[in-house]
C-alpha positions in Angstrom: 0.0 0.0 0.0 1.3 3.3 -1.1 1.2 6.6 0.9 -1.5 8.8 0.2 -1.7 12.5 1.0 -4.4 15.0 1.4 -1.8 17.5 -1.0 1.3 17.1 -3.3 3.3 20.1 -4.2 5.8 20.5 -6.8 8.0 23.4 -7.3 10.9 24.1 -9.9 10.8 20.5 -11.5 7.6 20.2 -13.9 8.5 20.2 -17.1 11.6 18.3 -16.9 11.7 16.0 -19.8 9.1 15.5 -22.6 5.9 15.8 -22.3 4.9 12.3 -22.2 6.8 12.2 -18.8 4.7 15.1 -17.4 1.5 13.0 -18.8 3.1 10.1 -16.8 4.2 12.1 -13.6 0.5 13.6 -13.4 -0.9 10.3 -14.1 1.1 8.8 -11.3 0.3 11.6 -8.8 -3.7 11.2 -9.2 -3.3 7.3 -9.3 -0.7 6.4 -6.2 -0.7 9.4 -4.0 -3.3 12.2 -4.0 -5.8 10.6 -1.5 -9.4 11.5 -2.7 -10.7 15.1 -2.1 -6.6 15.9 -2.3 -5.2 18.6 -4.1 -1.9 19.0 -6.5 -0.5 22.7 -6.1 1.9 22.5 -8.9 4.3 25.3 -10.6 4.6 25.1 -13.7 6.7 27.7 -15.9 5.1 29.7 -18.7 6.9 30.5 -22.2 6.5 34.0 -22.8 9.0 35.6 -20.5 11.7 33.2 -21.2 10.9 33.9 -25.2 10.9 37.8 -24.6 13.9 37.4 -22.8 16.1 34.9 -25.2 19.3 36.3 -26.1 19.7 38.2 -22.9 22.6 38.5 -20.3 22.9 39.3 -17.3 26.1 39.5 -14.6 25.6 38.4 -10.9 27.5 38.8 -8.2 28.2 36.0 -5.6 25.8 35.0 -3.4 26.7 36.6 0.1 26.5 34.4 3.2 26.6 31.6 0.3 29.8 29.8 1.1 31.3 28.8 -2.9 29.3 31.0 -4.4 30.8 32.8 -7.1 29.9 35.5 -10.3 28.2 34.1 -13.2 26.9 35.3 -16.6 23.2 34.2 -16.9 22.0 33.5 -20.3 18.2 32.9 -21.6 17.6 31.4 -24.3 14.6 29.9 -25.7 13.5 27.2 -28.6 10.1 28.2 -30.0 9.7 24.8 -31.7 9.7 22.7 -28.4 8.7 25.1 -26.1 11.4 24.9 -24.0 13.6 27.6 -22.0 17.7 26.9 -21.8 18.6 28.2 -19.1 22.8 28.7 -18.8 24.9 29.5 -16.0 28.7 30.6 -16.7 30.9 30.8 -14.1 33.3 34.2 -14.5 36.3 32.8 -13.9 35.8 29.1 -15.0 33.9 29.5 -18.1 34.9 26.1 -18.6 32.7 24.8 -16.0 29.3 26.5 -17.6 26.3 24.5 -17.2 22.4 24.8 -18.9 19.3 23.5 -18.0 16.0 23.3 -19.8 12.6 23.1 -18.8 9.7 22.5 -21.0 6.9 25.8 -21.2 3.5 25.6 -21.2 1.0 28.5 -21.8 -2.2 27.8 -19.5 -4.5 26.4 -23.1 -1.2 24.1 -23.7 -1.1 23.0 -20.3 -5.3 21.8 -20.0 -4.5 20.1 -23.0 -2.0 18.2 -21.2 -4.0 17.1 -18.4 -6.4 15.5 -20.5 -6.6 11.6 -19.2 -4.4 12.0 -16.5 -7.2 11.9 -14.3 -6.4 15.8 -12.8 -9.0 18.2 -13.5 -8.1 22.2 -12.8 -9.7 23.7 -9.7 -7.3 26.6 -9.7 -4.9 29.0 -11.7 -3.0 32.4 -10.5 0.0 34.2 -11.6 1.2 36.0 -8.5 -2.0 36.3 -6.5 -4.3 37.1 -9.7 -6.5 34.4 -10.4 -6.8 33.7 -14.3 -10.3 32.6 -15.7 -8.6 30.3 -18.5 -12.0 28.5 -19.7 -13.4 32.5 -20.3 -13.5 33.4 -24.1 -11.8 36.4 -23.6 -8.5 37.9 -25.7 -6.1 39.1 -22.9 -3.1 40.7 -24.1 -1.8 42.3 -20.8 -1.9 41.3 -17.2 0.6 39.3 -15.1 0.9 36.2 -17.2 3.1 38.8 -19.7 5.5 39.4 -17.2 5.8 36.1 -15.1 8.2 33.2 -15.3 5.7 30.3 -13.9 2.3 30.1 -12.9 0.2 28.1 -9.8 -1.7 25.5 -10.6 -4.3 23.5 -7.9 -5.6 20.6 -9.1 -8.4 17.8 -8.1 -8.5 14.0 -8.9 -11.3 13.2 -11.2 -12.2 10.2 -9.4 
């Protein structure tokens, strides 16, 4: 018997990988541990400020109180085909030892589409405190959502 729990939360990680293994991951959090009446409070990273911002750099200091902490260069850059933001971290003095990540990007329409069959159903979406009515037909072309790196998603098992 698997644990069950009343909420799972998951921050910085969604989107790692294709988009069958988000299917999976979501399928696998309403199947073997969201107990029923649960919730899912999941972050999940939207593509329009990573695809304004491709192509910029930006210097930052060390961390203080960070012990190894160093300067890096922080790149963005962003493939429009995939969705996907690269993230890249360049250490100043050891450019040698630069690293980059990527996360796949969802806009809120891309990322209902993705829920379907996973047995999740949306109860819930903000972008730093302002609660967006994604099933509205409206055009928005300003708000929040413009500016933001990720979105809050709460979610409900179907069952």
């Amino acid at each position: 018997m698997n644990a069950v729990f009343d909420v799972v939360c998951c921050w910085e990680t969604f989107g790692l990988g294709s988009d069958a293994d988000q299917r999976r991951l979501l399928k696998r959090i309403a199947r073997e541990w969201l107990a029923p009446n649960g919730s899912v409070l999941l972050e999940v990273y939207n593509p329009i400020r990573p695809a304004r911002d491709a192509g910029t750099e930006q210097r930052l200091a060390p961390l203080k109180g960070v012990p190894g902490s160093v300067e890096m260069i922080e790149r963005c850059h962003f493939d429009p085909d995939h969705c996907r933001w690269i993230d890249e971290w360049e250490p100043t003095a050891a450019p040698e030892n630069a690293l980059a990540q990527t996360i796949r990007c969802y806009t809120p329409a891309d990322f209902l589409l993705l829920l379907e069959g996973t047995g999740l159903t949306l109860k819930h979406i903000e972008v730093e405190g302002q609660v967006l009515d994604v099933r509205a037909n409206t055009i928005t072309t300003s708000g929040a959502l413009m500016q933001a790196w990720c979105y809050l998603v709460q979610l409900a098992s179907e069952r």
